[in-house]
C-alpha positions in Angstrom: 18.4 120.2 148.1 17.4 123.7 148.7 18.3 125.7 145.4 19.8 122.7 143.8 18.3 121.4 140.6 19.5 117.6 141.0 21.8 115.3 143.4 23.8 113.0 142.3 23.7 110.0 144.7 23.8 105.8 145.0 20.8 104.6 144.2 18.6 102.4 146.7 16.2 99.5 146.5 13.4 102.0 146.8 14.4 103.7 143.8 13.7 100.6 141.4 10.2 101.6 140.5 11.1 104.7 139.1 14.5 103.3 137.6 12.3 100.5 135.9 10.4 103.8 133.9 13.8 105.5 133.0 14.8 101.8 131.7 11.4 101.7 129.9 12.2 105.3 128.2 15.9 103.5 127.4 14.8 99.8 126.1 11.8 101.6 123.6 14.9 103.0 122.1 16.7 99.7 121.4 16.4 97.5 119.1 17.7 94.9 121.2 16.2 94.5 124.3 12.7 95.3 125.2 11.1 96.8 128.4 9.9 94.1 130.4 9.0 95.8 133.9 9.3 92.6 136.2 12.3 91.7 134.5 14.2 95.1 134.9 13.0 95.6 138.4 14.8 92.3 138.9 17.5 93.1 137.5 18.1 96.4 139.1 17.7 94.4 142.6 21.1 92.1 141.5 23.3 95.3 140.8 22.3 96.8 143.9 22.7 93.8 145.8 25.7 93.1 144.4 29.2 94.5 146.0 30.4 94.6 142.3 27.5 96.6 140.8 26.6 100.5 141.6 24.2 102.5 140.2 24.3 106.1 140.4 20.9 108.3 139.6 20.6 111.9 139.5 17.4 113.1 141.8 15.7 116.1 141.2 14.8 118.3 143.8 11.4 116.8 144.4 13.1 113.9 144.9 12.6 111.9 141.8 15.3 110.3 139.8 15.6 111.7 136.7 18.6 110.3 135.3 21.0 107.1 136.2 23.6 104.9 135.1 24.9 101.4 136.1 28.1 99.5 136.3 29.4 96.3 137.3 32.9 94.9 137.8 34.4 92.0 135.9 38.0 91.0 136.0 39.3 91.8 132.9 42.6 89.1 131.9 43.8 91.4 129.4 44.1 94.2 132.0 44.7 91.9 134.8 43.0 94.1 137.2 38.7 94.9 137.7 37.1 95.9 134.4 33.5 98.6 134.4 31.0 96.9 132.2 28.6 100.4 131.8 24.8 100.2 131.5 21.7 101.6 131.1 22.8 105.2 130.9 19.6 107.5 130.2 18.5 110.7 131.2 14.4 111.7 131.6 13.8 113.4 128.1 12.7 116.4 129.9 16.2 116.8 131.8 18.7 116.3 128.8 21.4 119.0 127.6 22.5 119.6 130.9 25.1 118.2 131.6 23.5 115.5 134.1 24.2 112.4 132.3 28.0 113.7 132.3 27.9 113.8 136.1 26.1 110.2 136.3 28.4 108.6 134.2 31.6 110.6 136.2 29.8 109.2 139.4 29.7 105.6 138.6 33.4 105.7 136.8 35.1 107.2 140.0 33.0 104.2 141.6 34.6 101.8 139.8 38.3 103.3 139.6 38.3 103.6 143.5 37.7 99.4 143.2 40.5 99.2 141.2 39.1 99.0 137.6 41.5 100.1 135.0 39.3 100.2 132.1 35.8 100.8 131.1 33.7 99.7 128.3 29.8 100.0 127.3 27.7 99.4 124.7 25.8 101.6 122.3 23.0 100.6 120.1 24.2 100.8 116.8 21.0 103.0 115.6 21.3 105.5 118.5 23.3 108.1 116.8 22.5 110.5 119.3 24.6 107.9 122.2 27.3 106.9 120.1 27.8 111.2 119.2 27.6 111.5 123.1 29.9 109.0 124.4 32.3 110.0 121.0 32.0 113.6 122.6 33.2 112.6 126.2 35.9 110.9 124.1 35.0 107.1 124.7 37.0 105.6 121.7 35.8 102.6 119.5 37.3 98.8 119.5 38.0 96.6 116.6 35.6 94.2 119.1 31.7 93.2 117.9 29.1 92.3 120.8 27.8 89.0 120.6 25.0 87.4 122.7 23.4 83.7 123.6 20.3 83.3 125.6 21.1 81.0 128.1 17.5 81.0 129.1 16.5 77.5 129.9 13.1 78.1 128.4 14.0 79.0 125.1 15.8 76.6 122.7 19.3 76.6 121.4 20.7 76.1 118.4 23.5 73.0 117.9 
């Protein structure tokens, strides 16, 4: 990585510790999810375990990843073809405005298009003006759809 300032690469299972603290920066952000360390780490282990999930980090020269964004493939009916369902995009405070997210986000979109996805959608906290600017900027366009969720959580109850 001689005179490079960051490398854009896959991450790896050894990586998830230091994924789970750019995640932490992310979730304190979000109204709706929290950071939850065993939980992420957990998470982070499916996707990469997963031959339908990438995630792509930026590492700085020392090494450490500074920067990373995730996707997984869905099959989309109304594209009848693979679908990118992009997450946890977020750049180390200290490495933002340059250009880095751009190249994580390129990374794990040319992932997904050479698996045959024809579209890709994410979701912005509504709050995060600063992300919904961004991904405006890069000129990801709004839907008339709303996110909904469930908990499926066997541990918490449900409404009838």
């Amino acid at each position: 990585m001689n005179d490079i300032q960051w490398l854009i690469e896959r991450a790896r299972a050894d990586d998830i510790p230091a994924l789970v603290a750019l995640l932490s920066e992310l979730f304190s952000i979000e109204q709706d999810f929290q950071p939850d360390c065993e939980r992420q780490a957990r998470g982070l282990a499916g996707v990469l375990a997963s031959a339908n999930g990438c995630i792509m980090l930026a590492r700085s020269a020392q090494g450490k990843p500074i920067a990373m964004c995730s996707a997984q493939l869905v099959f989309s009916t109304a594209e009848g073809a693979h679908s990118a369902w992009i997450e946890d995009m977020v750049v180390d405070a200290a490495w933002r405005g340059r250009g880095i997210g751009r190249q994580v986000l390129e990374a794990v979109l040319a992932w997904a298009s050479e698996r045959g996805a024809t579209r890709a959608q994410l979701l912005a906290d509504l709050d995060n003006q600063p992300a919904l600017d961004y991904y405006q900027h890069l000129g990801w366009q709004k839907t008339q759809l709303i996110a909904r969720r469930l908990s499926l959580a066997l541990d918490k109850p449900r409404k009838n």
